[in-house]
C-alpha positions as CSV (number, residue, x, y, z in Angstrom):
1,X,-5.1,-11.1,18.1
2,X,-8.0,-8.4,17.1
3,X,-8.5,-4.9,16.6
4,X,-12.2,-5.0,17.2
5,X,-14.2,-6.1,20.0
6,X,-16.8,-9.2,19.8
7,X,-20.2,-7.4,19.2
8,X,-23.1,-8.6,21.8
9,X,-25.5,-11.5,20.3
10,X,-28.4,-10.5,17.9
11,X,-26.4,-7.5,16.7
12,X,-28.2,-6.7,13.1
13,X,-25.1,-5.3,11.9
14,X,-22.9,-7.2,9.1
15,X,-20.5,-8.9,10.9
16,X,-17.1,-9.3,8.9
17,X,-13.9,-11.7,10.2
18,X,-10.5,-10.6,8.3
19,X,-7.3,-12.5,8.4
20,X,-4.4,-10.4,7.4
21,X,-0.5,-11.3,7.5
22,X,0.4,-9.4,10.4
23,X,0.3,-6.4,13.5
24,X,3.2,-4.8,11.0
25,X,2.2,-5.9,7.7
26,X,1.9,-2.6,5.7
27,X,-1.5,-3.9,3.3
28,X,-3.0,-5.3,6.5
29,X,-3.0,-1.7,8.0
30,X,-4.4,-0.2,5.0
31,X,-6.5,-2.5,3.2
32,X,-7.8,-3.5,5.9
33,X,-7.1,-2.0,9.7
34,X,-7.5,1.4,8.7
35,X,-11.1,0.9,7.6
36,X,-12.5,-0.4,10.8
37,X,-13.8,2.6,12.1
38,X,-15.2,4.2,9.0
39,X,-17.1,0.7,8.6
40,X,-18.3,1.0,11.9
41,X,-20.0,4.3,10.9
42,X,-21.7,2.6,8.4
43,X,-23.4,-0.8,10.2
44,X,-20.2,-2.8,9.0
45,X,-18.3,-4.9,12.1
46,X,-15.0,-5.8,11.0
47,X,-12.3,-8.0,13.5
48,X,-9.5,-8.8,12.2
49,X,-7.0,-11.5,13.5
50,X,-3.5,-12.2,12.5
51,X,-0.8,-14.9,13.4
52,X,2.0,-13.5,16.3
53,X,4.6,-15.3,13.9
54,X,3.4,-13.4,11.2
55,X,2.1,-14.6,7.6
56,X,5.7,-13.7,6.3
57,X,8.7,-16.2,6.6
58,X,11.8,-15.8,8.2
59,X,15.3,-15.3,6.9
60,X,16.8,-18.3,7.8
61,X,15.4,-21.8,5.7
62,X,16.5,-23.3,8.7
63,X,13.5,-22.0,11.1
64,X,10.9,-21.9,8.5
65,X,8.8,-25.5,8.9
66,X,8.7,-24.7,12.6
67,X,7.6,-21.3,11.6
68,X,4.9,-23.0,9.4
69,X,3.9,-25.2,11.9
70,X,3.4,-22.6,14.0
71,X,1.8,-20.0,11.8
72,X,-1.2,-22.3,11.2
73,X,-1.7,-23.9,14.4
74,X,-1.8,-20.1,15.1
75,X,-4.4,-19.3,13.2
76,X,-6.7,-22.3,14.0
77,X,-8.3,-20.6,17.1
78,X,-9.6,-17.5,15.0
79,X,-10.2,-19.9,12.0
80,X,-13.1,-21.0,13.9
81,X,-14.2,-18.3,15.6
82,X,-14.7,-17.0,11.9
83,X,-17.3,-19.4,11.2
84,X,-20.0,-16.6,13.4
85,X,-19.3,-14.2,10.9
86,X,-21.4,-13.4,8.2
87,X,-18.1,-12.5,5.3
88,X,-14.7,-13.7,5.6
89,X,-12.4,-11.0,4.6
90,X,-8.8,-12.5,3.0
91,X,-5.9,-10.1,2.9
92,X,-4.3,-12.4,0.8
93,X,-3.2,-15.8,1.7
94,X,-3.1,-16.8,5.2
95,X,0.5,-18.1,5.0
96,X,3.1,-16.2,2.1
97,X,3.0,-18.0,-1.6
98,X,1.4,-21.0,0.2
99,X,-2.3,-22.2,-0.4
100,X,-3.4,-23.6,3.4
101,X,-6.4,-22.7,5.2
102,X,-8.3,-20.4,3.3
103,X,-10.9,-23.1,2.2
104,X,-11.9,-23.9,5.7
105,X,-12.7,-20.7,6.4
106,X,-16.8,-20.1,6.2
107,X,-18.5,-18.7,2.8
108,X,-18.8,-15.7,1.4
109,X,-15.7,-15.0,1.3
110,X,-14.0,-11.9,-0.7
111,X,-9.9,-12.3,-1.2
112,X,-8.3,-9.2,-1.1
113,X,-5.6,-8.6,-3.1
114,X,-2.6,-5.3,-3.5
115,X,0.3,-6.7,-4.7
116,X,1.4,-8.9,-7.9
117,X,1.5,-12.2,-5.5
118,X,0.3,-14.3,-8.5
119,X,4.1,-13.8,-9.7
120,X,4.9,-16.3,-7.1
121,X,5.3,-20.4,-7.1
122,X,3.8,-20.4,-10.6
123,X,0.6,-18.7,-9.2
124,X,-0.4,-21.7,-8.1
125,X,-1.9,-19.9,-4.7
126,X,-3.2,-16.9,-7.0
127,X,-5.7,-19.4,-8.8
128,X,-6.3,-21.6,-5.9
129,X,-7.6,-18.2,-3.8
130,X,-9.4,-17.2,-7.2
131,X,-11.5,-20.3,-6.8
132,X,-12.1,-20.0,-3.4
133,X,-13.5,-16.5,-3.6
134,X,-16.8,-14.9,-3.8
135,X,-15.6,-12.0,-4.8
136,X,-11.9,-10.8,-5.9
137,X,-10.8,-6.7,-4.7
138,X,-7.8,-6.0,-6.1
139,X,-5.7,-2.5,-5.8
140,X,-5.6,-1.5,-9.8
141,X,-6.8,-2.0,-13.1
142,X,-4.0,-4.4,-14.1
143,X,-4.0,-6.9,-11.2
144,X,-8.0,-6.6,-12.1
145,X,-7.2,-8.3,-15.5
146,X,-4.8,-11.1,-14.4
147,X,-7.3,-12.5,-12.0
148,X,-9.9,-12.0,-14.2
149,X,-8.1,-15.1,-15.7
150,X,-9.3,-17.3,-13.1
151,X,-12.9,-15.8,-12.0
152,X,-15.4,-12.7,-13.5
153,X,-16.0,-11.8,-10.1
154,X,-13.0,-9.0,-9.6
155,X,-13.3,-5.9,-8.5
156,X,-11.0,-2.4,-8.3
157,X,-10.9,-0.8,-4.9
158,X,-7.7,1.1,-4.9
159,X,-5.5,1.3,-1.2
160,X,-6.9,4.2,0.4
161,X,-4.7,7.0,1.9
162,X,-6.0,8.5,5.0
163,X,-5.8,12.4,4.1
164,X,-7.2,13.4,7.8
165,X,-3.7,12.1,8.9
166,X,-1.2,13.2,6.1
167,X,-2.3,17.1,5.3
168,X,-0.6,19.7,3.5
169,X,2.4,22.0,5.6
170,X,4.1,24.4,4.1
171,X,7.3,23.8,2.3
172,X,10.5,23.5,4.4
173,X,12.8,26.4,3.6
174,X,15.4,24.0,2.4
175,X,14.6,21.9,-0.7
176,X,14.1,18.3,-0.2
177,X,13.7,15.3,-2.3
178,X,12.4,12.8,-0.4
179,X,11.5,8.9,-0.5
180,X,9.4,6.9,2.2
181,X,9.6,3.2,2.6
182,X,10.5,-0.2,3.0
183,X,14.3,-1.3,2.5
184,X,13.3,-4.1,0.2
185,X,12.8,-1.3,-2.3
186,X,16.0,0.6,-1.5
187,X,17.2,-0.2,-4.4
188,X,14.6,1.7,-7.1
189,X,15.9,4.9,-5.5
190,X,19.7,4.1,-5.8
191,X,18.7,2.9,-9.7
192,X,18.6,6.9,-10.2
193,X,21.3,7.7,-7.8
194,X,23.2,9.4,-11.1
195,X,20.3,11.8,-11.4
196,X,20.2,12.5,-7.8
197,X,23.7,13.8,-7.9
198,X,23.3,15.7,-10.8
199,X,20.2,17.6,-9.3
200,X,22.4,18.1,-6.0
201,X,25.3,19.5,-8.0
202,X,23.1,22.2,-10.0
203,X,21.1,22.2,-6.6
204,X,23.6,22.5,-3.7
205,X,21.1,23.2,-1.3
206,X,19.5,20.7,-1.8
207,X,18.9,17.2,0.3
208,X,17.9,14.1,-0.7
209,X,15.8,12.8,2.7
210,X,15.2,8.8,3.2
211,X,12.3,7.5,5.6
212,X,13.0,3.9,5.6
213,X,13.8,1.2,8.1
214,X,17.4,1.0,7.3
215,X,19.5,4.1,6.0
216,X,20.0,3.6,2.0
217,X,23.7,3.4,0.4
218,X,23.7,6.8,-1.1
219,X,27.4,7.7,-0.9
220,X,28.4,11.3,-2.2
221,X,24.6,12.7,-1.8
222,X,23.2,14.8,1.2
223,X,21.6,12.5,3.1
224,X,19.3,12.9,5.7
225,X,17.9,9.8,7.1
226,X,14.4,9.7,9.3
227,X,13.7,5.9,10.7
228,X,10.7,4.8,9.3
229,X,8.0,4.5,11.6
230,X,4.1,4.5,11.5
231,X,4.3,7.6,13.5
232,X,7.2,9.2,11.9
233,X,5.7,9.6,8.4
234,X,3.2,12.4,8.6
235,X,6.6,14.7,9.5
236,X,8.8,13.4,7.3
237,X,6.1,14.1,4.2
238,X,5.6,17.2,5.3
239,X,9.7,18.4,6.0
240,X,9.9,17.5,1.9
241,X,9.5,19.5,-1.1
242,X,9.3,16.7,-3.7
243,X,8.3,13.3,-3.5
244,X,10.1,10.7,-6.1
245,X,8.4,6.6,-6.7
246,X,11.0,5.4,-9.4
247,X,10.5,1.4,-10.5
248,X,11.1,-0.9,-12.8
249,X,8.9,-1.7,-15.4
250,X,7.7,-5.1,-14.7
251,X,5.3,-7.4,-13.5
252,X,5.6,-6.8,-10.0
253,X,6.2,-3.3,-10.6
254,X,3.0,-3.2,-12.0
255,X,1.1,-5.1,-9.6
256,X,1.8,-2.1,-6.9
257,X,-0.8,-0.3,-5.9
258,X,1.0,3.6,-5.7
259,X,1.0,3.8,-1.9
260,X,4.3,6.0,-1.9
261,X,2.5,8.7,-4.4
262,X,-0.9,8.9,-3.0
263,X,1.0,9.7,0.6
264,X,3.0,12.8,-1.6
265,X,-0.4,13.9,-2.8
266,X,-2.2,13.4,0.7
267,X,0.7,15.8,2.0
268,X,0.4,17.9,-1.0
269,X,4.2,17.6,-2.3
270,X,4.8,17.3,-5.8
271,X,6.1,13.9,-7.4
272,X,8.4,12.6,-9.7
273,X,7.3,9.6,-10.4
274,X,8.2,6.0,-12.7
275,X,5.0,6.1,-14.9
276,X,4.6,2.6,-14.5
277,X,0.9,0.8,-13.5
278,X,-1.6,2.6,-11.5
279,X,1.4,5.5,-11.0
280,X,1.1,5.9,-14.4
281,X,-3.2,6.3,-14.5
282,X,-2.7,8.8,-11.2
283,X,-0.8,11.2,-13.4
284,X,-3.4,11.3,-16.5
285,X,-6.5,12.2,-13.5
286,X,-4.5,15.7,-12.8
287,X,-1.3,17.7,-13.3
288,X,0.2,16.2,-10.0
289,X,3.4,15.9,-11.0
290,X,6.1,14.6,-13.4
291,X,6.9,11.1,-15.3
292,X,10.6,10.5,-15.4
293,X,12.1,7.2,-17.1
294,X,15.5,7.9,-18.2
295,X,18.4,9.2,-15.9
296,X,18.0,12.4,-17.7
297,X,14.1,12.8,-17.5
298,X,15.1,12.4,-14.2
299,X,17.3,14.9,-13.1
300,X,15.7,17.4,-15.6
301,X,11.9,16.7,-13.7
302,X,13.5,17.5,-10.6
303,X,15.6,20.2,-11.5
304,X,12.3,22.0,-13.0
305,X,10.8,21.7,-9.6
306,X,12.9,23.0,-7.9
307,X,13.7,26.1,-10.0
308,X,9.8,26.6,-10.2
309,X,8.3,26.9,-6.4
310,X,5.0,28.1,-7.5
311,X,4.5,25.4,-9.9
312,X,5.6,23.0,-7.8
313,X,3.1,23.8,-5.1
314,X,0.4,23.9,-7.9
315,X,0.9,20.3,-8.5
316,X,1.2,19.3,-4.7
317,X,-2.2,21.1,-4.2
318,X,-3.6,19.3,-7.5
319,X,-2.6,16.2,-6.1
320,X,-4.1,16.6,-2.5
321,X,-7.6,17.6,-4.5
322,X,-7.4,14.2,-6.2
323,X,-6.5,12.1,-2.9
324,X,-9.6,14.0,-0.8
325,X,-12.1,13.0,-3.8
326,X,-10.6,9.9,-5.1
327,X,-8.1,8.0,-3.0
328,X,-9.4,9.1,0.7
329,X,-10.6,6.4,3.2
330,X,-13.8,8.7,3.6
331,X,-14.4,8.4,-0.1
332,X,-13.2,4.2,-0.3
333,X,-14.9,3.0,2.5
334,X,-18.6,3.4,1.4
335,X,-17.3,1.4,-2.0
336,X,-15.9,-1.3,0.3
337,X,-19.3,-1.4,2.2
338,X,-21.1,-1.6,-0.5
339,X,-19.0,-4.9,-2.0
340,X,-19.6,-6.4,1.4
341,X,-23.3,-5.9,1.7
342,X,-23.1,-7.3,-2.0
343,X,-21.8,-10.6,-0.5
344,X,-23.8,-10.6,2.2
């Protein structure tokens, strides 16, 4: 399946064929989907193809060699049709964890990369893609120095929010603390479920809203639940007053790439944030928001927020500044042009 149409022959523009994991897969839509158009502005032809099974196994052991099987016999048909293309663009590897395909895929080819994936299998896949690459992007500066391990050639182009989509509102008349994402990472925002309560008690108008694909276990809170959906986002952000991104501090953790924040600062909400990897780097470029680590850093960051309005929007408006001139896809795609004319 592609997002592009197949440009006429003799087209002098660089053409570019990108495998990515899936129609849903949230880095294939912005590393890679949501850049079509802008690229298209600038000479750059981008298709992108992805297998109907999707690069991501299922639940059940049972189904997954068929799903295997089927993922790469999937992906032969665009495999090939790759090979007219003058850059192939990995969005990581082809299958999950898994080495497969990727070196029959036509050179130069840059590997793409927004998540810690090297903690996987040993990294085995991680240094077998390294290999394979002429060129490395990765998200942040620290997944930058673990595949600088395995090749020099690694470059930083941070996920780019798109801040034509996401743009400030005013703030809803009832205070919100709010949390968009997927339920595989439910379970940071219970980790400061203490300090939730705590804000609600001093707080009592206050809700604590969830966009999510599956409503979280937050017994004894306010809870206002929004279904997560590609469409649904740009009103959730804006019916919030505060955007929270706790984590843990580890090596996935770190390996994240700060999607959640950038979409508070696109929307021009304040955040309360795990200073943790690249969140940690978007706090020290302006006064965006707050760093919270314990339960009560927590619950005190919030509680200042919401007793100060005007500072609060200060910060949200800080933070929207630094997405337009940092973090926008206006101001990310001409870097990603330019790494692919590099290759070219």
């Amino acid at each position: 399946m592609t997002v592009t149409e197949t440009m006429p022959a003799g087209d002098a523009r660089l053409h570019v064929a990108a495998f990515t994991g899936g129609a849903a897969v949230a880095s294939a839509r912005l590393r890679v989907r949501q850049y079509v158009a802008p690229l298209a502005d600038l000479g750059i032809v981008l298709r992108e193809s992805w297998p109907a099974l999707s690069a991501f196994p299922p639940h059940s052991r049972a189904l997954r060699p068929a799903w295997l099987v089927g993922t790469l016999m999937q992906r032969l048909p665009s495999l090939a049709a790759s090979w007219s293309a003058d850059i192939v663009l990995l969005q990581r590897e082809m299958v999950s964890t898994l080495a497969t395909l990727e070196g029959w895929t036509r050179r130069p080819r840059l590997v793409d990369i927004d998540d810690a994936v090297h903690v996987h299998r040993g990294g085995r896949a991680a240094r077998r893609l390294a290999g394979l690459a002429d060129l490395v992007v990765v998200g942040n500066a620290w997944l930058a120095e673990v595949w600088r391990q395995w090749t020099r050639s690694v470059e930083i182009l941070p996920t780019a929010v798109d801040t034509v989509r996401y743009r400030p509102a005013p703030p809803p008349l009832r205070p919100s603390i709010g949390w968009i994402g997927s339920a595989v990472n439910l379970r940071y925002l219970q980790a400061i479920a203490p300090a939730l309560q705590r804000v609600v008690r001093d707080f009592p108008d206050t809700e604590i809203a969830v966009c999510c694909d599956r409503p979280p276990d937050l017994p004894g809170l306010p809870l206002r639940w929004v279904p997560w959906s590609e469409q649904a986002e740009v009103a959730f952000l804006a019916s919030i007053s505060i955007g929270v991104m706790p984590l843990a501090d580890g090596p996935w953790e770190r390996g994240k790439c700060s999607y959640k924040m950038l979409q508070y600062m696109a929307a021009g909400r304040p955040c309360v944030v795990s200073p943790v990897g690249m969140n940690d780097q978007l706090l020290s470029e302006a006064e965006l928001g707050l760093a919270a680590t314990t339960l009560d850093e927590w619950s005190d960051a919030l509680a200042s927020l919401l007793a100060d309005r005007d500072g609060a929007q200060a910060l949200g408006a800080a933070g929207r500044r630094l997405a337009e001139e940092r973090y926008s896809v206006a101001a990310l795609a001409p870097r990603l042009a330019e790494l692919l004319r590099f290759l070219a």
